[in-house]
C-alpha positions as CSV (number, residue, x, y, z in Angstrom):
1,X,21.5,-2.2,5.1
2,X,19.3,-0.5,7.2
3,X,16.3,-2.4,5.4
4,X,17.3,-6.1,6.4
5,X,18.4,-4.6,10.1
6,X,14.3,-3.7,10.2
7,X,13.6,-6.7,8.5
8,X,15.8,-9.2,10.6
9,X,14.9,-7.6,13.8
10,X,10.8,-8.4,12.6
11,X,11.8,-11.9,11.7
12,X,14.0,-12.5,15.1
13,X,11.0,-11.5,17.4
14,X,9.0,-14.5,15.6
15,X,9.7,-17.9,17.1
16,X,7.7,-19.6,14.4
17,X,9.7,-17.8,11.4
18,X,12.5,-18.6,13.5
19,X,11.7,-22.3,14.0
20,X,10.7,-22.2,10.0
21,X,14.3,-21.0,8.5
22,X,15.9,-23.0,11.1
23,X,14.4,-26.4,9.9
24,X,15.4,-25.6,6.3
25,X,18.5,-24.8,7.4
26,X,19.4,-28.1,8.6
27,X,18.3,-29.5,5.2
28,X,20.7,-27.5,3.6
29,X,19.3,-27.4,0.6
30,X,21.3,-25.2,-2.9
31,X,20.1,-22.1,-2.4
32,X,17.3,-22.6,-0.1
33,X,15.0,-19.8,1.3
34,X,11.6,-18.8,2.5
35,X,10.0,-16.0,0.2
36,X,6.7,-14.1,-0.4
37,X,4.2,-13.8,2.2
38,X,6.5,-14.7,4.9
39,X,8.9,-12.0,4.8
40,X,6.3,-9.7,2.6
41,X,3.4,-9.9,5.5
42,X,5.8,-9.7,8.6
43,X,6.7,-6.2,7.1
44,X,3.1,-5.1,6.7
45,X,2.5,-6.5,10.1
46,X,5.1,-4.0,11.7
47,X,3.9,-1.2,9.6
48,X,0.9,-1.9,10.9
49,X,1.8,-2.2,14.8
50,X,1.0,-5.7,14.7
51,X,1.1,-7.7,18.1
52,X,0.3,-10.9,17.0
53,X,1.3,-12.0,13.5
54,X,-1.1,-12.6,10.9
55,X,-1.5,-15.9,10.2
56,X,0.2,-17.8,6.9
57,X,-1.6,-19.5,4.6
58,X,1.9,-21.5,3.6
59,X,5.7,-21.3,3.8
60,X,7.2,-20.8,0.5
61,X,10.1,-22.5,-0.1
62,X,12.6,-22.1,-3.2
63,X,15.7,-23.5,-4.1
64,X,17.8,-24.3,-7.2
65,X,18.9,-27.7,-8.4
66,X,19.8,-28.6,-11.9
67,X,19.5,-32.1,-11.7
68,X,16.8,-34.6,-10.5
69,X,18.8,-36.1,-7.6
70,X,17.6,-35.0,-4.5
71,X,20.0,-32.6,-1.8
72,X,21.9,-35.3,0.1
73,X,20.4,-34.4,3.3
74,X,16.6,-35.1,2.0
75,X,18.3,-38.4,0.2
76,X,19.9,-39.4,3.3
77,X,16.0,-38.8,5.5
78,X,14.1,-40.0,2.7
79,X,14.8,-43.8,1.3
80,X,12.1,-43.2,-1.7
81,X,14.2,-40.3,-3.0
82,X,17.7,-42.5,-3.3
83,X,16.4,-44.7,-6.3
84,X,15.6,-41.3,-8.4
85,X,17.1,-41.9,-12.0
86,X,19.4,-38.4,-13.4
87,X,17.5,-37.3,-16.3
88,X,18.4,-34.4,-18.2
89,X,15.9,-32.6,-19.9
90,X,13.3,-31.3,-16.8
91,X,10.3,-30.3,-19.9
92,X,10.2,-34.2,-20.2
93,X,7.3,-35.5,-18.2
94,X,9.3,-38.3,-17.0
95,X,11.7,-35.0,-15.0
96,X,8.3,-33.3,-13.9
97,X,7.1,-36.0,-12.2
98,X,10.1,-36.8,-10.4
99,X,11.1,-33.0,-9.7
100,X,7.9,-33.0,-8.3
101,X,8.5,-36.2,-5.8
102,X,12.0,-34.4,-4.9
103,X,9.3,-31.4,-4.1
104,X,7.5,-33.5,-1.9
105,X,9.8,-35.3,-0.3
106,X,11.6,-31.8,0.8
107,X,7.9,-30.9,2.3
108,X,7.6,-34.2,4.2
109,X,11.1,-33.5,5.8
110,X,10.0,-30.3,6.8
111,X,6.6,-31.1,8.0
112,X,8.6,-33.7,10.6
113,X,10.8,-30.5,12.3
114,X,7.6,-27.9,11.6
115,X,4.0,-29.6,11.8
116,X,2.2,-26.5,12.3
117,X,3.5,-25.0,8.7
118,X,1.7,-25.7,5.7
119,X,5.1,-26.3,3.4
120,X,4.9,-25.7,0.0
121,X,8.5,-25.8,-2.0
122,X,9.5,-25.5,-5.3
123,X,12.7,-26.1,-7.3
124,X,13.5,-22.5,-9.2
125,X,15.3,-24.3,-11.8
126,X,11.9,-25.7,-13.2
127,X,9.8,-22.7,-12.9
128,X,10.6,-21.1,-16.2
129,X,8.4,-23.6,-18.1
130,X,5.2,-22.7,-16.2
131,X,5.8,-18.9,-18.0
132,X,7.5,-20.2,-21.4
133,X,11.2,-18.2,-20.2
134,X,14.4,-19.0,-20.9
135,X,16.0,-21.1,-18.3
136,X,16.3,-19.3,-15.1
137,X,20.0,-18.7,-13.5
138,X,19.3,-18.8,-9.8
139,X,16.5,-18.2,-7.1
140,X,17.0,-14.6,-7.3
141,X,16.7,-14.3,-11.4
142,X,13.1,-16.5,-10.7
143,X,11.8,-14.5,-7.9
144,X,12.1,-11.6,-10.1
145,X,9.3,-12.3,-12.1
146,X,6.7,-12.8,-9.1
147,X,3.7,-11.3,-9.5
148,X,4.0,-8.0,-7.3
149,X,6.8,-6.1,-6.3
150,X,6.9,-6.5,-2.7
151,X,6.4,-10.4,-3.2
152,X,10.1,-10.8,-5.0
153,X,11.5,-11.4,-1.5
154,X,13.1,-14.6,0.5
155,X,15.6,-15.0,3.2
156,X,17.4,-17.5,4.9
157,X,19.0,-18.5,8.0
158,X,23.2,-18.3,8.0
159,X,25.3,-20.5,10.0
160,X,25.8,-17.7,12.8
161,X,22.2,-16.8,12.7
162,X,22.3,-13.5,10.4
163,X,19.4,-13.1,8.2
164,X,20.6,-13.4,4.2
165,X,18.4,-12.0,1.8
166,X,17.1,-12.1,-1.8
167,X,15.4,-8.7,-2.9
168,X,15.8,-8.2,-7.0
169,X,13.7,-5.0,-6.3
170,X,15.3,-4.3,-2.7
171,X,13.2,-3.6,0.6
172,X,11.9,-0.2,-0.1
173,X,8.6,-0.4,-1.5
174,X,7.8,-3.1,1.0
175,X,8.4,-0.6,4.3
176,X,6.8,2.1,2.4
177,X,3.3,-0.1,2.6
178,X,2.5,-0.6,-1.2
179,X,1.3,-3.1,-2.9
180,X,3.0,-2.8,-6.7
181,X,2.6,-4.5,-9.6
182,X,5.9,-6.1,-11.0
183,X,6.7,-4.5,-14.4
184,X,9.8,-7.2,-15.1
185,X,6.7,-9.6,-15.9
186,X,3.6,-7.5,-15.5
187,X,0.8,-9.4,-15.4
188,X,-2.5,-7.3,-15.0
189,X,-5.4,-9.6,-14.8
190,X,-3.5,-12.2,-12.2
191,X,-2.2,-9.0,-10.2
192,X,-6.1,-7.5,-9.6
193,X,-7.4,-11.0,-8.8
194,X,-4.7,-12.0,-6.6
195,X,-5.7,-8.5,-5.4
196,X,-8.8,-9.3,-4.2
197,X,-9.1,-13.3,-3.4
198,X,-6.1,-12.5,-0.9
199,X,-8.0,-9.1,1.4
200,X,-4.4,-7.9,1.6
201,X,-6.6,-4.2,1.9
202,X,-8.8,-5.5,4.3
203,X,-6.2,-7.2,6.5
204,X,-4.0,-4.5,6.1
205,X,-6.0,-0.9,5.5
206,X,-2.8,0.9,5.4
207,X,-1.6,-0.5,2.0
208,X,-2.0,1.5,-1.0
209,X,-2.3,0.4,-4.0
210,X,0.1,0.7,-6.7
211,X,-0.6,-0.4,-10.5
């Protein structure tokens, strides 16, 4: 608890992480959240006695829906999305394509409340086949196997404005400054280049490294 009180006091000093989770909010999309570097680099930001925040490359957005139909607010905004067939298998290529129009569609909607953020959103429930797993259950079994540590981490924006989070590994490694490898899915090779095509240690010379 004393974790997300830090972490929802960073986030509630940011008017553009606020105006973020407020806009998918209002979407109200199953299980909706922003994860990764948005809650990850706020933390490092504070650590670091940031007064500006660093910049975001994107805004990651997950969520978890089973079928092809899109969320009935993005059906209701977007008239492309209401003529989506229901197909059941999501490995066919027929369901990839239009999971990924449902993906798009959710950015546009977005993009119209936020401009400034570079949206990026992905349904959970499709994610598994990019890794050959089992079907995952939810968005917190799928951000479980991101890459590092401090990266398995989203939140989202309650109805009375509380922060409500999603942190398979909890908060503790990411307010002690380290950057981790995830051992639930450990992969190496991605971790040391992600490592250095990102300059987390350069933007952030605090970090230690953790492999």
């Amino acid at each position: 608890m004393e974790y997300l009180k830090r972490l929802s006091d960073i986030i509630k000093r940011d008017p553009f992480r606020m105006r973020c989770l407020r806009a998918l909010r209002a979407l109200n999309l199953p299980q909706g959240y922003i994860g990764a570097g948005f809650v990850r680099n706020a933390i490092w930001d504070e650590l670091h006695e940031r007064a500006t925040p660093t910049p975001l490359n994107d805004i990651d957005v997950v969520y978890f829906s089973g079928g092809i139909n899109p969320p009935q607010a993005v059906a209701t905004a977007e008239n492309t999305m209401e003529s989506l067939p229901q197909i059941h298998s999501p490995s066919s290529a027929a369901a990839k394509s239009e999971l990924k129009a449902q993906e798009q569609a959710i950015e546009r909607e977005l993009a119209c409340m936020v401009p400034q953020a570079n949206w990026q959103v992905k349904n959970q429930a499709r994610m598994h086949l990019a890794h050959g797993h089992a079907p995952y259950k939810s968005c917190h079994d799928a951000i479980s196997y991101w890459i590092e540590r401090e990266t398995c981490v989203a939140v989202r924006l309650l109805a009375n404005d509380d922060l409500d989070l999603l942190a398979p590994f909890g908060l503790e490694a990411n307010f002690a400054g380290t950057i981790s490898i995830n051992l639930k899915y450990p992969r190496p090779d991605v971790f040391k280049q992600r490592l250095a095509s990102k300059n987390w240690l350069t933007v952030w010379p605090s970090l230690t490294v953790q492999i």
